[in-house]
N, C-alpha and C positions, 0 to 999 in steps of 0.2 A: 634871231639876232640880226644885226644889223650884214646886210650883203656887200658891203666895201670892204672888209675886216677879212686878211690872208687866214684869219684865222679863230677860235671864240674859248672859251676857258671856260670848263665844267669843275665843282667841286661838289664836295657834300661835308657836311658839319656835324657832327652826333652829342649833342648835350645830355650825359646821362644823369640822372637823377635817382634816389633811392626808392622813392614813392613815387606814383600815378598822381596823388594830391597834389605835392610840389610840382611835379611837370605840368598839370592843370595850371595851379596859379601861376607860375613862370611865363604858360604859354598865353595864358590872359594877359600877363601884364605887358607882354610885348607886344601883342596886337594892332596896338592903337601906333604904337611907331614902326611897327612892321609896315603897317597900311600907307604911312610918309618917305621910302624910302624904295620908293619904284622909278625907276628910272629907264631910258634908253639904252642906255649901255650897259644896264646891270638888273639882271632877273634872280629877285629870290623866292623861293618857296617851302613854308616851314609846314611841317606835317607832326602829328603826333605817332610814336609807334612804342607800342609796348611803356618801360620808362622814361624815355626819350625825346627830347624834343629835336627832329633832324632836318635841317638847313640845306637844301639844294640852291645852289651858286651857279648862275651863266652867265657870262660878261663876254665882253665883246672886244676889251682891253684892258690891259693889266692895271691901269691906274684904279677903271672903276672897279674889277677884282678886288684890289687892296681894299676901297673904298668900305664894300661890303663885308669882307671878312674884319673889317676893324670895326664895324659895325655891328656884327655879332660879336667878336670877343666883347665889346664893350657892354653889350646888354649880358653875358655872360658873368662879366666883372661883379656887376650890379647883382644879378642873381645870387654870386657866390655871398657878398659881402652882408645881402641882407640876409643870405640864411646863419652865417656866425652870427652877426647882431641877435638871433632870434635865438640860439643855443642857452 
């Protein structure tokens, strides 16, 4: 992360899911904006583990922090909404 910065912000994210199917397609569907949202100030890294799909968070300031954690809740939103739609 960036060497100006007194300091840098780690987090982790854990989306759990019922199934390994669901986690799969969740984790395909975000891919493609996962891959747009790299930036300088804010590193993410999403891994599959077990049913899980878990979001490692490094930032360099708190805005782009926010930035990225509201960027995952959002793809989370998304996830949620289309699996009741699909109930």
């Amino acid at each position: 992360m960036n060497q100006n910065n007194y300091y840098s912000i780690k987090s982790t994210i854990e989306l759990k899911f019922n199934n390994s199917q669901i986690r799969d397609i969740s984790y395909n569907s975000f891919l493609p904006e996962f891959n747009k949202v790299k930036t300088k100030r804010s590193k993410i890294k999403m891994a599959k583990e077990n049913n899980s799909l878990i979001f490692y968070i490094e930032s360099t300031d708190i805005t782009a922090f926010r930035a990225s954690i509201s960027n995952i809740i959002g793809f989370g939103e998304i996830i949620d909404n289309t699996l009741k739609l699909c109930e």
